[in-house]
TORKOL-4160 file (C-alpha; in steps of 0.2 Angstrom, whole numbers, padded with zeros to 4 digits, m for minus):
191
<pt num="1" X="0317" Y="0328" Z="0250"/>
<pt num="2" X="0318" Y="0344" Z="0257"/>
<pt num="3" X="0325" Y="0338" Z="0274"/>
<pt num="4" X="0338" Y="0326" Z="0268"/>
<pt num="5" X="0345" Y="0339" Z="0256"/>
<pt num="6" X="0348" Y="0349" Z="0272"/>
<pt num="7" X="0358" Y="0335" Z="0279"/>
<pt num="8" X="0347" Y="0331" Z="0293"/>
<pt num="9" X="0351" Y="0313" Z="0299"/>
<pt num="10" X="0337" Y="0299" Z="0299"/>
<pt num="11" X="0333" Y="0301" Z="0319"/>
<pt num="12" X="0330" Y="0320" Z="0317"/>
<pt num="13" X="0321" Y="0318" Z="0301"/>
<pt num="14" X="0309" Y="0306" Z="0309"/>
<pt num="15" X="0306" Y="0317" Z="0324"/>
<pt num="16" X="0304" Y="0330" Z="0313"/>
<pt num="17" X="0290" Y="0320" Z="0304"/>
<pt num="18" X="0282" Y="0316" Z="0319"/>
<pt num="19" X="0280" Y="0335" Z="0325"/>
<pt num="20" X="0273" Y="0337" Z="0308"/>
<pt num="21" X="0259" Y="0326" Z="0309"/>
<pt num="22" X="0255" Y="0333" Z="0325"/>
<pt num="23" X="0253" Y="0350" Z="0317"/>
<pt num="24" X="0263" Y="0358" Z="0327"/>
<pt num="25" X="0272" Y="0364" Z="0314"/>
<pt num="26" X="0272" Y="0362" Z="0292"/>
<pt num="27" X="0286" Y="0357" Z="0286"/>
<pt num="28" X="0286" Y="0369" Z="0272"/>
<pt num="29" X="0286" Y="0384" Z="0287"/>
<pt num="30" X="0306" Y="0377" Z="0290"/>
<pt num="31" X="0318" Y="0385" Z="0279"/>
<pt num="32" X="0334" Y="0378" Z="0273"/>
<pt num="33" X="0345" Y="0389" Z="0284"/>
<pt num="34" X="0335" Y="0385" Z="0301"/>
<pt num="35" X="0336" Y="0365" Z="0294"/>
<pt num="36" X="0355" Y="0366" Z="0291"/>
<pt num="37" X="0358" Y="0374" Z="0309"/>
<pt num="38" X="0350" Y="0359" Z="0314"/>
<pt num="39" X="0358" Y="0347" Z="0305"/>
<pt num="40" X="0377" Y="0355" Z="0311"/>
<pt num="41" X="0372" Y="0345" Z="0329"/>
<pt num="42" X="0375" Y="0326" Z="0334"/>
<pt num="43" X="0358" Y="0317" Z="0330"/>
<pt num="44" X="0354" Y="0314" Z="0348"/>
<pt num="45" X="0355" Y="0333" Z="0351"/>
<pt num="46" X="0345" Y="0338" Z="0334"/>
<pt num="47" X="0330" Y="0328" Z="0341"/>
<pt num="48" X="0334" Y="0336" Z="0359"/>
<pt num="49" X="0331" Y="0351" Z="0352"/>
<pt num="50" X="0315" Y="0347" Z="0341"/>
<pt num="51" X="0306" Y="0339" Z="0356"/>
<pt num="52" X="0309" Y="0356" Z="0365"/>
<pt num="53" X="0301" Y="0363" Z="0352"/>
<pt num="54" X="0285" Y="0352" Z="0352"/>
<pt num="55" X="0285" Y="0355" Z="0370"/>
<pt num="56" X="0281" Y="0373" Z="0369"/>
<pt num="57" X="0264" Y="0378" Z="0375"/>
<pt num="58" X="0252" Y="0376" Z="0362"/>
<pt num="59" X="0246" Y="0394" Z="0364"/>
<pt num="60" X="0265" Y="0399" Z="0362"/>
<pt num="61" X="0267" Y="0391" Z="0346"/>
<pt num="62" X="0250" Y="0396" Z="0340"/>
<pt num="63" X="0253" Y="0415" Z="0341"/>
<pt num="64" X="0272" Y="0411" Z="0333"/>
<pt num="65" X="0273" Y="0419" Z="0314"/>
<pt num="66" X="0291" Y="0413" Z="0311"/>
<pt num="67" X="0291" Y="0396" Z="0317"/>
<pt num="68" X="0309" Y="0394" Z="0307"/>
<pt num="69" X="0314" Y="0409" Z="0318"/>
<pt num="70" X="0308" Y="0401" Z="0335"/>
<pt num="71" X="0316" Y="0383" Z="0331"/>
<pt num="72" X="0332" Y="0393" Z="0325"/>
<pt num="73" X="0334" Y="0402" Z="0342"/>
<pt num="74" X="0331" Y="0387" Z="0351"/>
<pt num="75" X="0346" Y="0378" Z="0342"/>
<pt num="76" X="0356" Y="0392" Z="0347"/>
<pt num="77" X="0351" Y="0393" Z="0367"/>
<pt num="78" X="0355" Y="0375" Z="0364"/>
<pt num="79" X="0371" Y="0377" Z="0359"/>
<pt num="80" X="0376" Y="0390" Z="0367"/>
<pt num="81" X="0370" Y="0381" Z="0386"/>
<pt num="82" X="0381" Y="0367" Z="0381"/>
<pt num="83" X="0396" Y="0379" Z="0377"/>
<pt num="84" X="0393" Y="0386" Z="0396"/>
<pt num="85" X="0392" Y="0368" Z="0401"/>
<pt num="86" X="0409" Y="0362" Z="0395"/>
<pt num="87" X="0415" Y="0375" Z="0401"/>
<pt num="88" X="0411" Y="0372" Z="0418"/>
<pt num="89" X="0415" Y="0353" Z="0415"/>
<pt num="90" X="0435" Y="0363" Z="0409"/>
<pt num="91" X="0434" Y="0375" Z="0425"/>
<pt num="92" X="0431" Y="0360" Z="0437"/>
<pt num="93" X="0442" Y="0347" Z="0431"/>
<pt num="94" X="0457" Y="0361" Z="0432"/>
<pt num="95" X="0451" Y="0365" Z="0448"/>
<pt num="96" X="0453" Y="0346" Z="0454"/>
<pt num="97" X="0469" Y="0347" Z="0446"/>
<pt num="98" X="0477" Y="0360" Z="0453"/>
<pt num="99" X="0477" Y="0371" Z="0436"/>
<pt num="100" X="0474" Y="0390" Z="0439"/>
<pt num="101" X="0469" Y="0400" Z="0425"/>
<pt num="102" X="0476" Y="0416" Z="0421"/>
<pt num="103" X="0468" Y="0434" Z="0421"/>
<pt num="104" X="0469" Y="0441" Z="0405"/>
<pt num="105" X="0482" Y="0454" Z="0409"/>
<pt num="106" X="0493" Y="0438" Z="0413"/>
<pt num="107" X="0491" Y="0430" Z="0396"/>
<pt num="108" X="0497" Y="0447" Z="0388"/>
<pt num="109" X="0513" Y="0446" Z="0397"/>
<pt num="110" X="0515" Y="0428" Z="0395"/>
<pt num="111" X="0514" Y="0429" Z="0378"/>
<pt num="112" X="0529" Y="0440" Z="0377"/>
<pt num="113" X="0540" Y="0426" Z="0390"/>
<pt num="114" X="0534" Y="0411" Z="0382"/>
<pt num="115" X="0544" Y="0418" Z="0363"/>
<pt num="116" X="0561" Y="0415" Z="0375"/>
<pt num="117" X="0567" Y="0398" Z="0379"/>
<pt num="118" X="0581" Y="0390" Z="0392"/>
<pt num="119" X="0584" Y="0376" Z="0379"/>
<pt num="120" X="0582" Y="0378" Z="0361"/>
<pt num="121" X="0574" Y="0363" Z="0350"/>
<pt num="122" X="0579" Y="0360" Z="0333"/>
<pt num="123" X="0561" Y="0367" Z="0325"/>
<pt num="124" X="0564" Y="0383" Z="0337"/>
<pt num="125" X="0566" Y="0401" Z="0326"/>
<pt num="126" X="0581" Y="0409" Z="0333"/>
<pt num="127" X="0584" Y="0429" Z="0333"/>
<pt num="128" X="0595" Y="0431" Z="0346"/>
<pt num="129" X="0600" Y="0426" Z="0360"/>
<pt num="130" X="0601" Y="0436" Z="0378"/>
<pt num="131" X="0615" Y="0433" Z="0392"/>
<pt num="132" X="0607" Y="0430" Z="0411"/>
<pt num="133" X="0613" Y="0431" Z="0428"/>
<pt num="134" X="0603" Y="0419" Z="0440"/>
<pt num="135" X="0606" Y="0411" Z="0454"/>
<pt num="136" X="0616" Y="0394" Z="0447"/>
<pt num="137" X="0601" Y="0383" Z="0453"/>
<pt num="138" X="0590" Y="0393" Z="0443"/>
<pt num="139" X="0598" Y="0390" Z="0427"/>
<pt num="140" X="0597" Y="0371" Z="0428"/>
<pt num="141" X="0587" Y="0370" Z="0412"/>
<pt num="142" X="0597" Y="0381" Z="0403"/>
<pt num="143" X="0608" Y="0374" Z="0389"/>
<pt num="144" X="0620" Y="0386" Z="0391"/>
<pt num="145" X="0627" Y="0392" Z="0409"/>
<pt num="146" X="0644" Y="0394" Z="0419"/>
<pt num="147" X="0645" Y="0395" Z="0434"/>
<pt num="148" X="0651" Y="0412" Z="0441"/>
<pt num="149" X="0665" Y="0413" Z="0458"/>
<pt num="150" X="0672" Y="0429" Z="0466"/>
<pt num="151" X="0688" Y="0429" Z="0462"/>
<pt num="152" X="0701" Y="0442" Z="0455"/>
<pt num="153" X="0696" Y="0441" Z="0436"/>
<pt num="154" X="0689" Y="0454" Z="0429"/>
<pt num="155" X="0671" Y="0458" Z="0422"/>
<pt num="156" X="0674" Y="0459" Z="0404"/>
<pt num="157" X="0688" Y="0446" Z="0403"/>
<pt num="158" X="0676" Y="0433" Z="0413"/>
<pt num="159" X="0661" Y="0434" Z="0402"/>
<pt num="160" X="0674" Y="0432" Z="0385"/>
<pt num="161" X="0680" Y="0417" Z="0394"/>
<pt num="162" X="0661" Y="0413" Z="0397"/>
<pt num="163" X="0657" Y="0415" Z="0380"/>
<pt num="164" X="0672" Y="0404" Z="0374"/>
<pt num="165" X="0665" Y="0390" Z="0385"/>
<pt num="166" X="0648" Y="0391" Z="0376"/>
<pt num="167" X="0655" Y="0392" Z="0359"/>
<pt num="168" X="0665" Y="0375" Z="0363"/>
<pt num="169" X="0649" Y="0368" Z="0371"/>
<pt num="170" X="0639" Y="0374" Z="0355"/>
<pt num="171" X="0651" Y="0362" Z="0343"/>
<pt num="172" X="0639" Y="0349" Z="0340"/>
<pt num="173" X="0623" Y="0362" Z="0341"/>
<pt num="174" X="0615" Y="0372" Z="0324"/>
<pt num="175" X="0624" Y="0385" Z="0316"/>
<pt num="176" X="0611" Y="0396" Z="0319"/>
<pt num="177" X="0616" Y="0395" Z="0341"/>
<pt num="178" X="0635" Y="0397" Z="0337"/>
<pt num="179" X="0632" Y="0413" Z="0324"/>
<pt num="180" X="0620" Y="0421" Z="0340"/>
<pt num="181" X="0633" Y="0418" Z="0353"/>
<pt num="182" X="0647" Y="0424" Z="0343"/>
<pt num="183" X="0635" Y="0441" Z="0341"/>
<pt num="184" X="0633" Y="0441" Z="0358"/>
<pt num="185" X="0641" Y="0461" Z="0360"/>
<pt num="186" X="0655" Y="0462" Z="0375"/>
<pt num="187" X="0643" Y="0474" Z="0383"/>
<pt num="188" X="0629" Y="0463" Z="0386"/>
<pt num="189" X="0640" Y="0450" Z="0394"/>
<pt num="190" X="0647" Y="0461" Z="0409"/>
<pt num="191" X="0631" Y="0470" Z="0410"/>
């Protein structure tokens, strides 16, 4: 009763039985919390993890006082030798792939890059919007951009007539675009 109030599915239950009647081990030496670690894995792996425990040397389970406590840390270098193992599976496949991972130093400053966006969706939370100068190729993705020509036009007159082009191309977009490009302030433009 005790096993299946733990959770413990019908394979592990039986192998667990079986480890009993060898006298390895009574069941009333395995408390509920080691039986409920157990029962958090896949079937196959709880009875994995209990034939590694009947495997033991007999003189190692012999001079064991805590057998609860010596199945326990063998469900957690279980699962912590498959946690290493998927990640290595993870690490090779982006390595087959191409994928680099980034240090860490990289994800800090990516987290900062990864708030802007070239093209706004509907669900994106605007605050504000920031004018760039790039290289037109570079702004492909954009959903706003003008292309900028030498020319005799001054700076601050060029990017008002820029920021009249977006509004016009912001007709049919959120509300939310046109109030930010409106608030776009003359100095940002030309600087």
């Amino acid at each position: 009763a005790q096993l299946e109030a733990a959770g413990l599915s019908a394979p592990v239950v039986e192998a667990l039985v079986r480890i009993a009647a060898q006298g390895k081990v009574a069941l009333r030496e395995l408390d509920a919390t080691t039986l409920k670690k157990l029962a958090e894995f896949p079937p196959e792996d709880g009875v994995e993890i209990l034939q590694r425990f009947a495997e033991a040397a007999e003189d190692t389970l012999t001079k064991v006082k805590n057998k609860a406590s010596f199945l326990s840390g063998i469900c957690h270098r279980f699962r912590d030798r498959r946690a290493r193992a998927e990640k290595e599976e993870v690490r090779k496949l982006r390595e087959e792939e191409g994928i680099a991972e980034l240090g860490e130093e990289d994800k800090g400053k990516l987290g900062e890059l990864d708030a802007l966006t070239a093209l706004p969706r509907a669900d994106d939370v605007l605050h504000y919007c920031i004018p760039v100068c790039a290289p037109y190729f570079a702004l492909q993705a954009y959903k706003y951009k003008v292309k900028l020509l030498p020319g005799s036009v001054k700076k601050g007159k060029a990017g008002q007539q820029a920021r009249a082009l977006f509004l016009r191309a912001a007709a049919d977009a959120p509300t939310r675009e046109r109030d930010l490009v409106r608030a776009l302030p003359d100095n940002d433009l030309v600087a």
